[in-house]
C-alpha positions in Angstrom: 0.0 0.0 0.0 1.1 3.5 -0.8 2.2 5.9 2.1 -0.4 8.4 2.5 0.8 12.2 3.9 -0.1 15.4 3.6 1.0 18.2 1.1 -0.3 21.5 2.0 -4.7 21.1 1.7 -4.0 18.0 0.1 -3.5 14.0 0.8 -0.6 12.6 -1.4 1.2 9.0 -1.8 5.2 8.6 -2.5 4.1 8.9 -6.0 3.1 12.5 -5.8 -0.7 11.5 -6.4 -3.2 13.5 -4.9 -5.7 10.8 -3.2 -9.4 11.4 -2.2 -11.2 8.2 0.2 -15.0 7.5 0.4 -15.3 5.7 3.2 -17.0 4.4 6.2 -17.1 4.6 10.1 -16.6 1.1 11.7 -17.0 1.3 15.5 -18.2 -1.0 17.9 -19.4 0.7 21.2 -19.8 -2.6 23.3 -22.3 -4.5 24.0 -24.7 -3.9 27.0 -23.8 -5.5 30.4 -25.4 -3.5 33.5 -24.5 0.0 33.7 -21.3 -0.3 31.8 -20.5 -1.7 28.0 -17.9 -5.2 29.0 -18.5 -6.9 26.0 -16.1 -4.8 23.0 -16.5 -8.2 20.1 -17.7 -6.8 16.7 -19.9 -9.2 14.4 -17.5 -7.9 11.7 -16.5 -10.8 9.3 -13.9 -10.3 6.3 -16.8 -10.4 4.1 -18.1 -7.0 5.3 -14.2 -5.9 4.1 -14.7 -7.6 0.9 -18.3 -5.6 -0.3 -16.3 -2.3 0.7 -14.2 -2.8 -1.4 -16.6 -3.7 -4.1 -18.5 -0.9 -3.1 -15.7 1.7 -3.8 -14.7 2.3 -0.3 -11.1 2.8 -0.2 -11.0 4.1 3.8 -12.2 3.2 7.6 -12.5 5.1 10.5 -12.4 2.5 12.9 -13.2 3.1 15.9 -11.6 2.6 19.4 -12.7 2.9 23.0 -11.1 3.8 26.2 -12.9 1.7 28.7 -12.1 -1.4 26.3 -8.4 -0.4 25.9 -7.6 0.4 29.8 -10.5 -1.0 31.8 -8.4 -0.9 34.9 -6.4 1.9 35.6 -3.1 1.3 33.8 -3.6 -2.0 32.9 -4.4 -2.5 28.9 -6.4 -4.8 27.2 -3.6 -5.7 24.7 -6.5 -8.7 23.8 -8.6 -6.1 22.5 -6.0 -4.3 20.5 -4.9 -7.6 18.9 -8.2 -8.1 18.3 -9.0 -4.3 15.9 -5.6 -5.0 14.7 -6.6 -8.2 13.1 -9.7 -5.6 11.6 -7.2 -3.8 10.1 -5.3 -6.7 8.6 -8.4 -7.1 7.0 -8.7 -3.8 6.1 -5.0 -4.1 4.4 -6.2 -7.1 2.6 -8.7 -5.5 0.4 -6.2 -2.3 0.1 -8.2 -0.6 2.6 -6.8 2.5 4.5 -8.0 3.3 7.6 -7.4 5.7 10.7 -7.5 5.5 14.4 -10.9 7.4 16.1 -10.5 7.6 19.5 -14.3 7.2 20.0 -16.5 8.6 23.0 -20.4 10.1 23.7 -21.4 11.2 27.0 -17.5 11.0 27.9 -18.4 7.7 29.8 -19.2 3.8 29.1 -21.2 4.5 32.1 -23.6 6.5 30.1 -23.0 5.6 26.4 -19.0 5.1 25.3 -15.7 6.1 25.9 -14.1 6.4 29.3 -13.9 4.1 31.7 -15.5 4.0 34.9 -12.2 4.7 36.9 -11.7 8.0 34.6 -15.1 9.1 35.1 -14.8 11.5 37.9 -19.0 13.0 38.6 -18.0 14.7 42.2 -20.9 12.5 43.5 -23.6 13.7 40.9 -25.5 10.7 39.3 -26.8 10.5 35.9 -30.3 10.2 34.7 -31.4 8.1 31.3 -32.0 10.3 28.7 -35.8 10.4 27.5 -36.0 11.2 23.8 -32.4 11.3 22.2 -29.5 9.8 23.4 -27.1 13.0 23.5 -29.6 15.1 26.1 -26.8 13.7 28.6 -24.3 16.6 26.9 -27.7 19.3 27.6 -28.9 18.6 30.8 -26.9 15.8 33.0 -24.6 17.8 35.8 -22.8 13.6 35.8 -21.8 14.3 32.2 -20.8 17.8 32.5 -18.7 17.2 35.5 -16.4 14.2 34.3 -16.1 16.5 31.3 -14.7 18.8 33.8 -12.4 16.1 35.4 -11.2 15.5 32.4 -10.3 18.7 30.8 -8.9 20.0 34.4 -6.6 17.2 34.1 -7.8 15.4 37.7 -5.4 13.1 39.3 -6.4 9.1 39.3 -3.8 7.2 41.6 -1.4 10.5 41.3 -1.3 11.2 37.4 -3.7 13.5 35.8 -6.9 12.1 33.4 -5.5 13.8 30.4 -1.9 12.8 31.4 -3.7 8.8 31.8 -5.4 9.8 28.3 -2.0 10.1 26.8 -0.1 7.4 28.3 -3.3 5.1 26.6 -3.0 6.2 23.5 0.8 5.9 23.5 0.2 1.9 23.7 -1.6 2.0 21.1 0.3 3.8 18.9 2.7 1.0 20.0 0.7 -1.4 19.0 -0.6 -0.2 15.2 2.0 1.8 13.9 3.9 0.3 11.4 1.0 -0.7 10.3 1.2 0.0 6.2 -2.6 -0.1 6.0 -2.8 3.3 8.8 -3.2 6.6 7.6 -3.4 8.6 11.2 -4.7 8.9 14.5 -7.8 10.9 15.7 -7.6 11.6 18.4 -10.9 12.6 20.4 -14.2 12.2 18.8 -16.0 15.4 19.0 -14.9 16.5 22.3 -17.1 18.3 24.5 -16.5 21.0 26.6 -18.6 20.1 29.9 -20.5 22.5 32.4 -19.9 25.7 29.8 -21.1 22.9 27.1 -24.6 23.0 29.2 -24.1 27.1 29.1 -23.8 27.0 25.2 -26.8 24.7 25.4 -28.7 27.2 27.3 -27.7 30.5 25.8 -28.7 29.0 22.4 -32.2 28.1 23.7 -32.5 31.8 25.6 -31.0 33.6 23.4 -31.1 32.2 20.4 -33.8 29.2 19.5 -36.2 31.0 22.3 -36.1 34.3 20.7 -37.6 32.9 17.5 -39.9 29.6 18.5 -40.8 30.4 22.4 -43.2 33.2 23.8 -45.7 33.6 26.5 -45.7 31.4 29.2 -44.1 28.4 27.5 -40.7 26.9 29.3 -37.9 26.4 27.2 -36.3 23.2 28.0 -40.3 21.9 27.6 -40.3 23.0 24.1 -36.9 22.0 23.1 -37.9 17.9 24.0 -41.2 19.1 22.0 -38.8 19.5 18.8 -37.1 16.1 19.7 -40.3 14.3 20.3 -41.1 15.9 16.4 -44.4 17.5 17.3 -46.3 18.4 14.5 -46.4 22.2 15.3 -42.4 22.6 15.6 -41.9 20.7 12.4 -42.6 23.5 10.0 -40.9 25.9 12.4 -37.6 24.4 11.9 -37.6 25.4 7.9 -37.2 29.5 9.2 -33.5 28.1 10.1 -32.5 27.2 6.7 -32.0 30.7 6.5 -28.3 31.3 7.4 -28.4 34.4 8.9 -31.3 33.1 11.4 -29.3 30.1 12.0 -25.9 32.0 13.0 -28.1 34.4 14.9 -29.2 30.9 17.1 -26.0 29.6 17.7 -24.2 33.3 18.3 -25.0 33.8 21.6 -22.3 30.5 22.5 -19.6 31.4 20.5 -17.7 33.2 22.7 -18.4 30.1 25.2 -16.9 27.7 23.2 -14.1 29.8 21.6 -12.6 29.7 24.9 -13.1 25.9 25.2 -11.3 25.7 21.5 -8.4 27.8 22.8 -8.1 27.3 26.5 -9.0 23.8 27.2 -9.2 21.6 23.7 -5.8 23.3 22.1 -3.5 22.6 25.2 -4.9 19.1 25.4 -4.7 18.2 21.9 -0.8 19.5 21.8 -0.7 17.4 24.5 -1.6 14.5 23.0 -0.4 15.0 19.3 3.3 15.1 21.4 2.5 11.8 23.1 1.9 10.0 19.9 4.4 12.0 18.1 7.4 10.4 20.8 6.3 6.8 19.9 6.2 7.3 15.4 6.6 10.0 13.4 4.6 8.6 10.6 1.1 8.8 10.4 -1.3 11.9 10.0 -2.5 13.8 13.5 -6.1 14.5 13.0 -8.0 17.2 14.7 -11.8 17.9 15.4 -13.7 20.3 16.6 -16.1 20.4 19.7 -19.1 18.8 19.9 -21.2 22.0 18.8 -19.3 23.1 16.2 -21.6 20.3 14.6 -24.0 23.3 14.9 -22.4 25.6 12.7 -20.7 27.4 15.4 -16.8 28.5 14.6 -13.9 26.3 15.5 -11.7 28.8 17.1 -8.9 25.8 17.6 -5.4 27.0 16.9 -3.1 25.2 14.1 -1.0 22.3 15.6 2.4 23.6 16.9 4.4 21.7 19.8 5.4 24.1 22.6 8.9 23.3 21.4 8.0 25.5 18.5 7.9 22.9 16.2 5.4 23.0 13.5 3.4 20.0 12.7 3.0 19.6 8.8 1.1 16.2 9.0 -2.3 17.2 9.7 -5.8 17.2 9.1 -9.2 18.3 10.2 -12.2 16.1 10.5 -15.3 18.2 10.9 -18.5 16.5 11.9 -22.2 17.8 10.8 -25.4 16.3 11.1 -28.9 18.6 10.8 -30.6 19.6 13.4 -33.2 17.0 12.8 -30.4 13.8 13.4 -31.8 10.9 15.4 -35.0 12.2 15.9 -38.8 11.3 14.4 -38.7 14.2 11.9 -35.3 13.0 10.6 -37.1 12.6 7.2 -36.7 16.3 7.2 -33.1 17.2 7.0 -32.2 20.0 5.4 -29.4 20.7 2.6 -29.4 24.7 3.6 -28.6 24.0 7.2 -25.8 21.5 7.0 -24.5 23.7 3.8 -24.1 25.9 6.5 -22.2 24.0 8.8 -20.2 22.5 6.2 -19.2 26.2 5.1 -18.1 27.0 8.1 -16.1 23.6 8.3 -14.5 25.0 5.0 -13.4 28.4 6.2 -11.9 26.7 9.2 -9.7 24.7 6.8 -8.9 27.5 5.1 -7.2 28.8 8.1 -5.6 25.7 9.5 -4.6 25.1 5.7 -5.0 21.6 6.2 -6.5 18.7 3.8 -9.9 17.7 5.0 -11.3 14.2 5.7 -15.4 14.7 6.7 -15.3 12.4 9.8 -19.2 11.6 10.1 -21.6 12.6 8.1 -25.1 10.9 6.8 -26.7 9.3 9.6 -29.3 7.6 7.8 -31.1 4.4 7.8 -32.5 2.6 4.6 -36.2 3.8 3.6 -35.5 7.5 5.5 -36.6 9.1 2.1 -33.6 11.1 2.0 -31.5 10.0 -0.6 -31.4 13.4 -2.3 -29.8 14.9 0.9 -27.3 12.2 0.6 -26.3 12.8 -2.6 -26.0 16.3 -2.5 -24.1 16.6 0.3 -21.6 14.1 -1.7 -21.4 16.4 -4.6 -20.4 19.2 -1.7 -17.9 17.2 -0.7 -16.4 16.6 -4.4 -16.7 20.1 -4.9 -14.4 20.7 -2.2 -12.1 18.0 -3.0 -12.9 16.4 0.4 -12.6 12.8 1.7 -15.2 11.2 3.8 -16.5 8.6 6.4 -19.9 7.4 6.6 -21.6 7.6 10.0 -21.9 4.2 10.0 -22.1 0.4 9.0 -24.4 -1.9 10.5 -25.7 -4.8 9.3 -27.0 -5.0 6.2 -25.7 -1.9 5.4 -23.9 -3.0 1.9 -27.5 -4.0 0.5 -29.4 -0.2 0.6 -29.7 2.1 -1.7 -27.5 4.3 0.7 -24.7 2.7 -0.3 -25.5 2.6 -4.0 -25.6 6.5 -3.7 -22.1 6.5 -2.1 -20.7 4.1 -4.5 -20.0 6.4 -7.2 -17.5 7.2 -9.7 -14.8 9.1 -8.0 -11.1 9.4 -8.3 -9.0 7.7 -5.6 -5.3 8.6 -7.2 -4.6 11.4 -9.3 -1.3 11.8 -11.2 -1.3 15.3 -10.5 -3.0 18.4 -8.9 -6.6 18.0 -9.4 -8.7 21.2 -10.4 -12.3 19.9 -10.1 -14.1 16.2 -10.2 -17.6 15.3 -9.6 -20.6 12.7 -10.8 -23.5 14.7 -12.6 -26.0 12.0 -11.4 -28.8 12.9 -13.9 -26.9 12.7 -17.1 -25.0 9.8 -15.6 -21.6 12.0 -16.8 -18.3 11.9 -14.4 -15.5 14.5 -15.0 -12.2 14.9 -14.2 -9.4 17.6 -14.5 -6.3 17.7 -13.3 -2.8 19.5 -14.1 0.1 16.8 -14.6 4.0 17.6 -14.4 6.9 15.6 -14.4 6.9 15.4 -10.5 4.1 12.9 -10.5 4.7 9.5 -11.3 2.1 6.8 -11.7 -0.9 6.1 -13.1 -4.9 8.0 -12.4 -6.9 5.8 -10.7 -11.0 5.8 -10.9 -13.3 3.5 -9.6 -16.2 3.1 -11.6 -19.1 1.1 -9.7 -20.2 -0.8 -13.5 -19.0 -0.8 -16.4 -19.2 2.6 -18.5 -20.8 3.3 -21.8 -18.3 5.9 -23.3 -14.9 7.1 -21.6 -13.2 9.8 -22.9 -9.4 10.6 -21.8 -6.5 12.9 -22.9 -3.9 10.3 -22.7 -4.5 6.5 -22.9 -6.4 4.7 -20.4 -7.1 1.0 -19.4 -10.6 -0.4 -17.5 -9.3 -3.3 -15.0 -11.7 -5.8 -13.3 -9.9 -7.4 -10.4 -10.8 -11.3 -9.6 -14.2 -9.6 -6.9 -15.8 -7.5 -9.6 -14.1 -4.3 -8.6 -13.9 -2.1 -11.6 -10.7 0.7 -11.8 -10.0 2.9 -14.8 -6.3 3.3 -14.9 -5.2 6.8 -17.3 -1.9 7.4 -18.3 -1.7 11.0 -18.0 0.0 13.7 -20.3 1.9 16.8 -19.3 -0.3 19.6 -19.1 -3.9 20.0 -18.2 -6.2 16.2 -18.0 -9.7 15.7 -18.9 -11.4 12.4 -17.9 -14.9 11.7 -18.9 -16.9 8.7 -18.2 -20.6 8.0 -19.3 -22.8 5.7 -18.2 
């Protein structure tokens, strides 16, 4: 497999190919025992590995979790590593990249995943089931907020701080995967959350923000939020004033400032942290960096670009923004919106723009089979080609490979380009894809495309070859010439 780094906003291999991955989130939360998840065995079998790669997925986030790594304080599960590594041997198998998420929600495995019961410190507050979705934990539970808290204020366990504990973990298993020719990176906290000023943000949005434009009279807030959870009929058309942008920023602007200083204060120090653990075991493989929990919202990531407090710059890195609409695991799912998460997902471009960093969209999607929202699927894919942006699917179950969700994402796409590309993208109702790139001498190898059938017509500037490996997977191979590159497939 080629080596995969980073070249200014883009992902390269040795060859000096830019490369773009459709891919898929693979993470197992655990299985249910009691209060806390015990049982960390996916039903994953190297079949599931096999129709990825039929289906043209080329990358997996695959997922990791804390309490499964270090159940006991200091003591790793090196069973369970062994285990996700022979994943990503399977992964390798099929030429399958894949990268590292450090996965958490709620901050615990107490309350949904990630830390461990030792490392989840609540100061005595207990935590109360959520009622409608499962993230009202980050809005309302003091439990949540306050082993946020512990966290981010780097509380000792058994003398060492949680962040310090944090660090020494994922040191192990950097250990553990990293000459691993199949691993692209290492993210390193799933949408972190910021804790008690998280439930702040959550309740200056709804006063300031959501209550100044749904909520009047006599009705209590909080009462009318779970309203637009439950999907009450009489919020549902309500929700449409926010795919206006400017009403939509004017909801989230009254948290900004709240989690700007989260971004810079608390996340920033902690992540430098963290890049330098991993960075003192390999200096291969990408650092990738999120942003908080509500920057899923639309509201700015303020997190600083990745420099060591030696001074030292770090040049392999990439975001991973997150966005889901508003509407995400709730009954009125059916009516996401493509001008609210073009909102977020603008955002999430000006913050690359900044960081001048490539961009890999860590979740996205959310769907299940039958929603009716196919067309939001597929144009936020053709956002995402517009931006030249890679992506993971939020998230394979079962049964996954047989929907018409994956027949959306299994499109034609380019997965190495001998050269800098300019533009790409599937025009879905005349069944045309395009390519253009700018080739020079620095770029060695073949274009690559995956093409989920057979084409009708291709048309190419320099001489091409479709290959159909021994599975069925289909890969038009271009020879490119100096100079500016068309590619045209028809179907």
């Amino acid at each position: 497999m080629n080596t995969i780094s980073v070249n200014k906003m883009s992902l390269v291999d040795e060859l000096g190919r830019e490369r773009i991955f459709n891919g898929i989130n693979m993470v197992h939360k655990g299985g249910k025992d009691g209060a806390v998840h015990k049982d960390y065995k996916p039903d994953w079998t190297e079949e599931t590995f096999a129709s990825f790669k039929k289906l043209g997925i080329n990358i997996v986030r695959l997922g990791l979790i804390w309490d499964a790594i270090e159940p006991e304080c200091g003591k790793y599960d090196d069973d369970y590593l062994d285990m996700m590594i022979s994943y990503a041997e399977m992964c390798e198998k099929y030429g399958i990249y894949y990268y590292l998420d450090m996965h958490q929600d709620l901050y615990s495995a107490y309350y949904a995943d990630g830390a461990p019961g030792w490392a989840t410190i609540t100061d005595s507050y207990k935590y109360k089931e959520p009622k409608f979705i499962w993230a009202e934990g980050y809005f309302f539970s003091k439990a949540v907020h306050r082993a946020c808290d512990n966290f981010w204020n780097n509380t000792p366990v058994n003398g060492r701080g949680l962040q310090d504990r944090y660090c020494d973990m994922w040191k192990h298993v950097v250990e553990k995967f990293k000459d691993r020719p199949g691993l692209i990176g290492f993210d390193v906290m799933n949408e972190p959350y910021p804790g008690t000023d998280g439930g702040k943000a959550f309740r200056q949005i709804v006063k300031g923000g959501i209550g100044t434009i749904f909520f009047s009279g006599k009705v209590k807030r909080i009462k009318a939020i779970r309203n637009i959870i439950k999907g009450e009929d009489k919020f549902t058309s309500a929700l449409a004033v926010l795919d206006d942008r400017n009403v939509m920023k004017s909801v989230t602007k009254p948290a900004e400032s709240i989690i700007r200083q989260f971004d810079v204060k608390k996340y920033y120090p902690f992540f430098q942290k963290c890049a330098a653990a991993i960075r003192e075991v390999t200096d291969k493989g990408i650092i990738i960096m999120e942003n908080c929990y509500y920057s899923n919202l639309g509201i700015p990531c303020t997190t600083p670009r990745l420099v060591y407090k030696n001074g030292g710059r770090e040049e392999n890195l990439m975001f991973a923004p997150h966005a889901y609409d508003l509407t995400v695991d709730t009954p009125m799912t059916n009516t996401a919106s493509n001008a609210r998460v073009d909102g977020i997902f603008d955002q999430h471009r000006h913050t690359q723009l900044r960081l001048g960093v490539p961009v890999i969209v860590g979740e996205w999607g959310g769907m299940v089979d039958g929603s009716e929202e196919y067309p939001h699927l597929e144009h936020l894919l053709e956002k995402f080609d517009a931006n030249k942006w890679s992506q993971t699917y939020w998230a394979y179950y079962p049964g996954l490979m047989d929907t018409k969700i994956m027949k959306i994402i299994a499109r034609p796409y380019p997965q190495a380009v001998s050269g800098e590309i300019k533009s790409y993208g599937f025009d879905r109702k005349n069944k045309i894809f395009t390519l253009k790139y700018t080739h020079s001498g620095l770029n060695k190898g073949k274009t690559e495309i995956y093409l989920p059938e057979e084409p009708a017509k291709i048309e190419a500037d320099g001489k091409y070859e479709v290959k159909t490996d021994d599975r069925g997977v289909i890969t038009l191979c271009v020879e490119p010439v100096d100079g500016e590159n068309t590619v045209k497939v028809f179907y």
